[in-house]
C-alpha angles and dihedrals in degrees: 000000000000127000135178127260104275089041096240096131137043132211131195131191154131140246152154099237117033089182097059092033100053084038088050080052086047096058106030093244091156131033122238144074105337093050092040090059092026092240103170105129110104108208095159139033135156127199112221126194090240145006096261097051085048089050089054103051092049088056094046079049096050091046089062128102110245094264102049086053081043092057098045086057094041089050088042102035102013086188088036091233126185098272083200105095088045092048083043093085098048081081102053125109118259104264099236096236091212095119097130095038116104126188 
């Protein structure tokens, strides 16, 4: 889930790549919603096995009343801190371990 700054709205939503997609909210790529209310902080975020399965959980999240979706936040983020810098990584190359190896 993303929210804005002063965590007044909440956006759910899936994707394939949480990297790219939070990144594409960063930087205003597409017009709607998110841009419209500036909701780029990610607080809350699950990994599924498939797409249907993902599909299926964003509707179940957007079916819930705001505090429901607040304490799933608060139970996952309790400050409700931007998860980006710490998913960031998730896209970095493998750093090769071959220091010591010599041809």
């Amino acid at each position: 889930m993303l929210t804005n700054y002063t965590n007044t709205v909440l956006y759910t939503g899936f994707t394939n790549d949480l990297v790219k997609r939070i990144w594409q909210h960063k930087n205003k790529v597409s017009e709607g919603f998110a841009n419209k209310y500036n909701v780029d902080k990610l607080v809350y975020y699950e990994m599924t096995e498939n797409p249907t399965s993902a599909i299926a959980r964003e509707k179940s999240i957007k079916n819930l009343v705001r505090r429901k979706k607040d304490a799933l936040i608060n139970n996952f983020n309790p400050g409700w801190e931007d998860l980006y810098a710490k998913i960031l990584s998730w896209s970095l190359p493998l750093q090769d371990d071959r220091e010591g190896e010599r041809k």
